[in-house]
C-alpha beads as a LAMMPS data file, in Angstrom:
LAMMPS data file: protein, C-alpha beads

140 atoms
139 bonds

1 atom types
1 bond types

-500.0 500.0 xlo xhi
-500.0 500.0 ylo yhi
-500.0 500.0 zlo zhi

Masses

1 110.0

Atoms # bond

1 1 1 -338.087 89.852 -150.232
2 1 1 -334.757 89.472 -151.821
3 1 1 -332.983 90.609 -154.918
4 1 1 -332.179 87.600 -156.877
5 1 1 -329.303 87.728 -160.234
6 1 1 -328.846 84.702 -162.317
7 1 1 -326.341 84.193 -164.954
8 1 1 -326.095 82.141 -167.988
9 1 1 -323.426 82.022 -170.236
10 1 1 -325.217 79.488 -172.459
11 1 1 -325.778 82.335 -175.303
12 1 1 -325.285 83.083 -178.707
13 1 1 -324.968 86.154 -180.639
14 1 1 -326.889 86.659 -184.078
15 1 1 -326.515 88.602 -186.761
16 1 1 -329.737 89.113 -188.871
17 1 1 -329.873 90.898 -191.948
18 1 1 -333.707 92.897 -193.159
19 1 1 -333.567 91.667 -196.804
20 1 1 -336.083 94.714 -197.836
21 1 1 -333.557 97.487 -196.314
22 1 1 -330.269 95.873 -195.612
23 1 1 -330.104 96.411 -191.961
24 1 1 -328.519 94.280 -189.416
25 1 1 -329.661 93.585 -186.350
26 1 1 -328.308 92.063 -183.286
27 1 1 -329.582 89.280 -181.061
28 1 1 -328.453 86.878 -177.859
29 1 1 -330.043 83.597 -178.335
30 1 1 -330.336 80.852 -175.755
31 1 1 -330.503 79.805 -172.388
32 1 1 -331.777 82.481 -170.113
33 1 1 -332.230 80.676 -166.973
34 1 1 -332.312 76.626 -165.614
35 1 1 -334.647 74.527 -163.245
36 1 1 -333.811 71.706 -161.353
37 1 1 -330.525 72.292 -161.322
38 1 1 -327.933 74.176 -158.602
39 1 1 -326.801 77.235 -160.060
40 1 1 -323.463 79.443 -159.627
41 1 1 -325.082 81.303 -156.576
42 1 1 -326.641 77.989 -154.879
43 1 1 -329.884 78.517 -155.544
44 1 1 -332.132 75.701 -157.307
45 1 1 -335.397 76.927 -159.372
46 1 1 -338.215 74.531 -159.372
47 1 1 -339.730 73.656 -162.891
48 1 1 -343.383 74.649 -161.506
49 1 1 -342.221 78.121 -160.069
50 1 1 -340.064 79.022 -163.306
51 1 1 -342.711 78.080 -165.254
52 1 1 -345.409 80.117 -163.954
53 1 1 -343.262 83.023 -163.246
54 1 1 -342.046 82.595 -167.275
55 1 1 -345.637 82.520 -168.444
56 1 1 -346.647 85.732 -166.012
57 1 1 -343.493 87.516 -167.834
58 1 1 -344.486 86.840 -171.226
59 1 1 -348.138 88.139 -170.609
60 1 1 -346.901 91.252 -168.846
61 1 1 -343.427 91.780 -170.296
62 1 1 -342.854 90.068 -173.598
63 1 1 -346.377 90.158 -175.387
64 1 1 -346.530 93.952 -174.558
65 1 1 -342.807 94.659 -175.808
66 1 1 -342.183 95.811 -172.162
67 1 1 -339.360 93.300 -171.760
68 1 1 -336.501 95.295 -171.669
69 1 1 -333.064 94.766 -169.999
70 1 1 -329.628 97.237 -169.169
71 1 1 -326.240 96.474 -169.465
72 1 1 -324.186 95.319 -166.599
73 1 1 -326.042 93.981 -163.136
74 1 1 -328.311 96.603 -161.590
75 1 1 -328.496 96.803 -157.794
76 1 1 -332.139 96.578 -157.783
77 1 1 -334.948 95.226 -159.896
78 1 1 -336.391 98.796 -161.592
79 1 1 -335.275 99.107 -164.715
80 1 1 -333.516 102.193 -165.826
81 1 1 -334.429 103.014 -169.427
82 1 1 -330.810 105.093 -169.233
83 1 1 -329.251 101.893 -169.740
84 1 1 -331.065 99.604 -171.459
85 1 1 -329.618 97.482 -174.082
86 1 1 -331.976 95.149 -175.313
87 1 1 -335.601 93.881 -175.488
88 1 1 -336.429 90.068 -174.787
89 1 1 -338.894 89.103 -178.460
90 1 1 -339.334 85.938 -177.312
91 1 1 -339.170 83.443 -174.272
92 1 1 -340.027 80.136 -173.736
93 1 1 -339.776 76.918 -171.720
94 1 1 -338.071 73.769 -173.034
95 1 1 -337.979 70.879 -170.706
96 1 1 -335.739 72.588 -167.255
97 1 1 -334.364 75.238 -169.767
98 1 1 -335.721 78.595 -170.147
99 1 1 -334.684 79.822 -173.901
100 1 1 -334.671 82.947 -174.763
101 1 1 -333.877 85.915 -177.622
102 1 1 -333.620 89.656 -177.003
103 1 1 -333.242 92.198 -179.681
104 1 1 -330.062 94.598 -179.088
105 1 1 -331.776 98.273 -179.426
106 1 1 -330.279 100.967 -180.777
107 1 1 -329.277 102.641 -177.768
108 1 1 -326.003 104.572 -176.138
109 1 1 -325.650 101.019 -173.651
110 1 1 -327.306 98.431 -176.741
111 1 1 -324.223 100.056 -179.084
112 1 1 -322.110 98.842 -176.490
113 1 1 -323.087 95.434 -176.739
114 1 1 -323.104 95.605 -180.583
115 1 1 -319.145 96.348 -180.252
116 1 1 -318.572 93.831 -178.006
117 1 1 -320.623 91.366 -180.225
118 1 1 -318.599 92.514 -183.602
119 1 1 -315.526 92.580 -181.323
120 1 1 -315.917 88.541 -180.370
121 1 1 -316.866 89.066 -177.059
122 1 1 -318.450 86.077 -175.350
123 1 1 -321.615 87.844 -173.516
124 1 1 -324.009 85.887 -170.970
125 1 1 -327.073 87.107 -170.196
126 1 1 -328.560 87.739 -166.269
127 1 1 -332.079 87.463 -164.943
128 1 1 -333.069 89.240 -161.857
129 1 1 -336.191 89.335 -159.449
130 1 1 -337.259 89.775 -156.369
131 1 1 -338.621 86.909 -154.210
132 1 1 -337.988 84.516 -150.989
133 1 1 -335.780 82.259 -150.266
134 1 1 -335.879 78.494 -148.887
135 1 1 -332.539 76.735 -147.800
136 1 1 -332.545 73.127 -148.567
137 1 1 -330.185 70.214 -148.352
138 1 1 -326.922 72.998 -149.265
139 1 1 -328.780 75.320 -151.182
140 1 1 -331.326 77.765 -151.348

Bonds

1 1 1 2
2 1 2 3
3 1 3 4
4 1 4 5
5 1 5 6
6 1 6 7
7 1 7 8
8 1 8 9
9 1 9 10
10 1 10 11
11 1 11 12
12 1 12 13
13 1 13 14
14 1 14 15
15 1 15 16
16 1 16 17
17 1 17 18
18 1 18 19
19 1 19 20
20 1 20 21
21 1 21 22
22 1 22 23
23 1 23 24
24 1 24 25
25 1 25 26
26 1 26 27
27 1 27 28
28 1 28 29
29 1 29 30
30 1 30 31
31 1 31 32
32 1 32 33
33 1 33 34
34 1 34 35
35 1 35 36
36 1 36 37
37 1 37 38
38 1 38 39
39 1 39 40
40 1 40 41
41 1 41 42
42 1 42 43
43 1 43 44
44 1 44 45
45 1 45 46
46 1 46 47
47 1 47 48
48 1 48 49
49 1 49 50
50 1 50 51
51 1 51 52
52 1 52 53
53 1 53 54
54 1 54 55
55 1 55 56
56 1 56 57
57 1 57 58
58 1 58 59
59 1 59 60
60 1 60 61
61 1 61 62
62 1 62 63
63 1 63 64
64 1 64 65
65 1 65 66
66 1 66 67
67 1 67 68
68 1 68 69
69 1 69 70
70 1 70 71
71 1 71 72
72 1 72 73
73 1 73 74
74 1 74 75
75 1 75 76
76 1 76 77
77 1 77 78
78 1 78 79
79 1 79 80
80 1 80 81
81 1 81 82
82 1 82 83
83 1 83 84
84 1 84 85
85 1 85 86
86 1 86 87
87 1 87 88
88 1 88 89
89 1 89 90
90 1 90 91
91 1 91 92
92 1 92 93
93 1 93 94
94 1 94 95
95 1 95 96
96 1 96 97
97 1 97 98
98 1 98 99
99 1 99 100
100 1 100 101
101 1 101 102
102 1 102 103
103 1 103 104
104 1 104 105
105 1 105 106
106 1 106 107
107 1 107 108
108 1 108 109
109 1 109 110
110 1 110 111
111 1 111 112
112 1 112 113
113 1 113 114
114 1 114 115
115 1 115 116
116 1 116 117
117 1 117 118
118 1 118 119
119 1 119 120
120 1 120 121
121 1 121 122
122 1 122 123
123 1 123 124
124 1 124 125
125 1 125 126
126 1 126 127
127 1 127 128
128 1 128 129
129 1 129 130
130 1 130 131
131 1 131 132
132 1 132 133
133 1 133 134
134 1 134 135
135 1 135 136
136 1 136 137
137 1 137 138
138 1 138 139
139 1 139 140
């Protein structure tokens, strides 16, 4: 089994405000991850696998508000509540995209992010898992 880190830059950030108490909260909004199509690192997702692995997530991760992510690119695929950022609230498959939206928390690393987002900063998101790998015709 392998480490595997995908990037998307396909985001955007989002600025919602509670109208009962005023507070603003922070999201990235969009595409979290692609099928059928070669990504930066060579690899190509097929629709059936990133569809089934989406749906397990959702049941294990999302639905139970256990889908949490850390700033930067962790070297392996335990999360380390140290440095997590933000929460994935909802995920979903649309055609060969995955969408997504994740919650910025208020946390030391989530404030981070918060900056950056009030500060213009493009941000992507990046998935990571573990699994195997097949190489075919250039990629894997």
């Amino acid at each position: 089994m392998k480490l595997l880190v995908e990037n998307s830059d396909n985001i955007q950030t989002i600025v919602e405000e509670n109208e009962s108490d005023g507070k603003k909260y922070h999201y990235l909004s969009g595409v979290f991850m692609q099928a059928e199509e070669q990504n930066r690192n060579g690899r190509l997702y097929s629709l059936p696998i990133l569809e089934n692995e989406t749906k397990r997530y959702i049941d294990e991760k999302v639905k139970t508000q256990r889908a949490l992510g850390e700033l930067n690119h962790p070297s392996d695929p335990s999360i380390n509540l140290e440095r997590v950022s933000h929460m994935i609230t909802e995920l979903s498959v649309d055609g060969n995209n995955v969408m997504g939206k994740a919650k910025v928390l208020e946390t030391p690393c989530g404030n981070i992010v918060k900056g950056l987002m009030e500060g213009g900063v493009k941000l992507g998101v990046s998935s990571r898992g573990v699994g195997s790998l097949i190489q075919k015709e250039g990629y894997s």
